[in-house]
N, C-alpha and C positions, 0 to 999 in steps of 0.2 A: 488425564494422563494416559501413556500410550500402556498398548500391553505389550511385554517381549518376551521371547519363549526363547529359554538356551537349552545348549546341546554336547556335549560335552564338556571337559573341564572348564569353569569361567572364575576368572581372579577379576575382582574388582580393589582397586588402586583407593577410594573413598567410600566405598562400600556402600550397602543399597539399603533404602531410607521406604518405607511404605508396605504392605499386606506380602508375606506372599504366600499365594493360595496353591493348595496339590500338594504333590508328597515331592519332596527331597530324598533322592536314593542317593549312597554315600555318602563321605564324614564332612562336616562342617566342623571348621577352624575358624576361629575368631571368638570376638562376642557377638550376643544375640540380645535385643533386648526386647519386653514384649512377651506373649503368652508361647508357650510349646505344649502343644498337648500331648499326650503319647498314645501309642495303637495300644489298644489290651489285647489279652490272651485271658478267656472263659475257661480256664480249668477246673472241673467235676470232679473230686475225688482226687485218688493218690496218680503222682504220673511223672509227666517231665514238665518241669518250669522252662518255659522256652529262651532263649537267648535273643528269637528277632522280633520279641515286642516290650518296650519300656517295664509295662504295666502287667502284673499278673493278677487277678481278680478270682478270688481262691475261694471254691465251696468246698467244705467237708463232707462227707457222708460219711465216714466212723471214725473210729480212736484212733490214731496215732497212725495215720496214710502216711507213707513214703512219699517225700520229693525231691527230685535230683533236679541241680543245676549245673550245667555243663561251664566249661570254660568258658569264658568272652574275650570280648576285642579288650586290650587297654583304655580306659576314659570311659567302658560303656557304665552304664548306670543301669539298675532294676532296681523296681520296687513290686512287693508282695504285699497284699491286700487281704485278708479275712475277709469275706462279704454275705457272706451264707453259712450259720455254724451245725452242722452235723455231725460235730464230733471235734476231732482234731488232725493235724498236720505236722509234720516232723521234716524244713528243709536241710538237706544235706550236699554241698555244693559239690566235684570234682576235685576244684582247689581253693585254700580257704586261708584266711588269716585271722587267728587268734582266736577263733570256733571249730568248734566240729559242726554243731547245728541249731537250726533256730526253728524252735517251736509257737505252732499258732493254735492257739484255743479258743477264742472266741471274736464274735465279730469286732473288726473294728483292730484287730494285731495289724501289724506291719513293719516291714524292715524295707531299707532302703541299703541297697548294696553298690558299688563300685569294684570293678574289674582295675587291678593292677598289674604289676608285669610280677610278684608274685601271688597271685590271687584274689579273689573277692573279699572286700573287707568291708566291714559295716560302717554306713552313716549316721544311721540313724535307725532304732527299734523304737515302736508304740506296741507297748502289752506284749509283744512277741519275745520271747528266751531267748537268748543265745545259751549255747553249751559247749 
């Protein structure tokens, strides 16, 4: 099979069938079917939980670090990871629904959030608090 390489906007009428390899900059509409993996973000400590990568992969090094997470796109999705426990973490989003904040203690917590057009609302907690 050939290779083809686009370049600005491309709508496809029966949509495309096979690997595709590289990064995807801007939003994808439709279904996907098939593996996505997401970029992480290596956060050490207390700090800001990023908005331009899926995945945050969260070490502690003391008690109860601050994390902020900023406003997102509508549709986006994050997820927070415990993965090194030094303590703990306290996230506190911008703007939020139905929490004020979601606390990680030990390895292996995680929340999975979505951005709505009023806030980040939780999908899903393992071991992590909401408050």
């Amino acid at each position: 099979m050939a290779s083809t390489t686009f370049s600005g906007p491309v709508t496809s009428q029966n949509g495309f069938i096979g690997a595709v390899t590289g990064n995807i900059t801007g939003n994808v509409t439709g279904n996907i079917t098939g593996d996505v993996f997401a970029t992480n973000q290596a956060l050490s400590g207390a700090g800001a939980v990023n908005v331009t990568d899926m995945l945050t992969s969260l070490t502690t090094t003391s008690a109860a670090q601050a994390l902020t997470l900023a406003n997102g796109t509508i549709g986006q999705i994050k997820i927070i990871c415990h993965v090194v426990d030094g303590g703990s973490a306290v996230l506190t989003p911008t703007t939020k629904i139905g929490f004020n904040t979601i606390t990680f203690t030990a390895v292996g917590d995680s929340a999975m959030l979505i951005y709505t057009a009023a806030g980040w609302d939780i999908v899903a907690l393992n071991g992590a608090v909401a408050a």
